[in-house]
C-alpha positions, -999 to 999 in steps of 0.1 A, spaced: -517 -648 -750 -477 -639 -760 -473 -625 -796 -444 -600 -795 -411 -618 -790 -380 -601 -787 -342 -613 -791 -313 -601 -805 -280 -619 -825 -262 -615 -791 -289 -635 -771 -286 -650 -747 -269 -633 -717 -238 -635 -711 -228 -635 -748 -205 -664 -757 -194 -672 -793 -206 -711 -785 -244 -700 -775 -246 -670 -797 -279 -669 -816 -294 -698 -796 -320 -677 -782 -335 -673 -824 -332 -710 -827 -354 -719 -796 -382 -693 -805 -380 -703 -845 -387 -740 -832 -416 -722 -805 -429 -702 -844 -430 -738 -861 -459 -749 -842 -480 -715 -845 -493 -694 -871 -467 -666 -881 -492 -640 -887 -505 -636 -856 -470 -632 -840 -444 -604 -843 -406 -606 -841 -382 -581 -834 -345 -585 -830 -318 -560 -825 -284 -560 -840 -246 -556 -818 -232 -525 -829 -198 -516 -825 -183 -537 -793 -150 -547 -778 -147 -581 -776 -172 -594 -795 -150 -601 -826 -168 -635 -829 -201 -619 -836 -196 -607 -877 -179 -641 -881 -213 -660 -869 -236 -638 -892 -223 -661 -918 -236 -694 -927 -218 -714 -921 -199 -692 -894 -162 -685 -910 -137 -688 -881 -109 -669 -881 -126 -639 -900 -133 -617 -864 -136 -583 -867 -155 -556 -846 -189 -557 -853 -201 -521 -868 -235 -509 -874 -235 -499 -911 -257 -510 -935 -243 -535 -946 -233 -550 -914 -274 -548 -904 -283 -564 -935 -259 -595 -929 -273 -598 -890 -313 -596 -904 -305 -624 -925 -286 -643 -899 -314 -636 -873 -339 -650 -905 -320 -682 -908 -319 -690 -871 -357 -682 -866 -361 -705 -900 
């Protein structure tokens, strides 16, 4: 059977700020129904990009409009995307 899942805070493809994340949701309702230690998880965070200003703004809960930035891989920044990728995946 599947028990490595991968997704990422820009999932899924093509990245919109509206569907951003969604990906996490559908496989944290797919988790709900099976035991979490026999699957694994790993996600990746966006790292510095053009046009995805939107994407620090959604690691927040809730998402704070109007705070867009570039996204930047520091630790910090990876820290606040882990624990937006948590929440989605519940």
């Amino acid at each position: 059977g599947v028990n490595f899942l991968d997704t990422a805070e820009l999932y899924p493809v093509a990245p919109r700020r509206e569907t951003q994340g969604r990906t996490s949701q559908y496989i944290g309702t797919w988790l709900q129904r099976r035991r979490r230690e026999d699957c694994v998880v790993a996600t990746k965070v966006a790292g510095r990009s053009t046009g995805l200003e939107w994407i620090p703004a959604n690691r927040e809960a809730p998402p704070r409009r109007g705070a867009e930035r570039r996204p930047r891989l520091d630790a910090a920044s990876i820290v606040r995307a882990a624990e937006a990728e948590l929440r989605r995946l519940r």
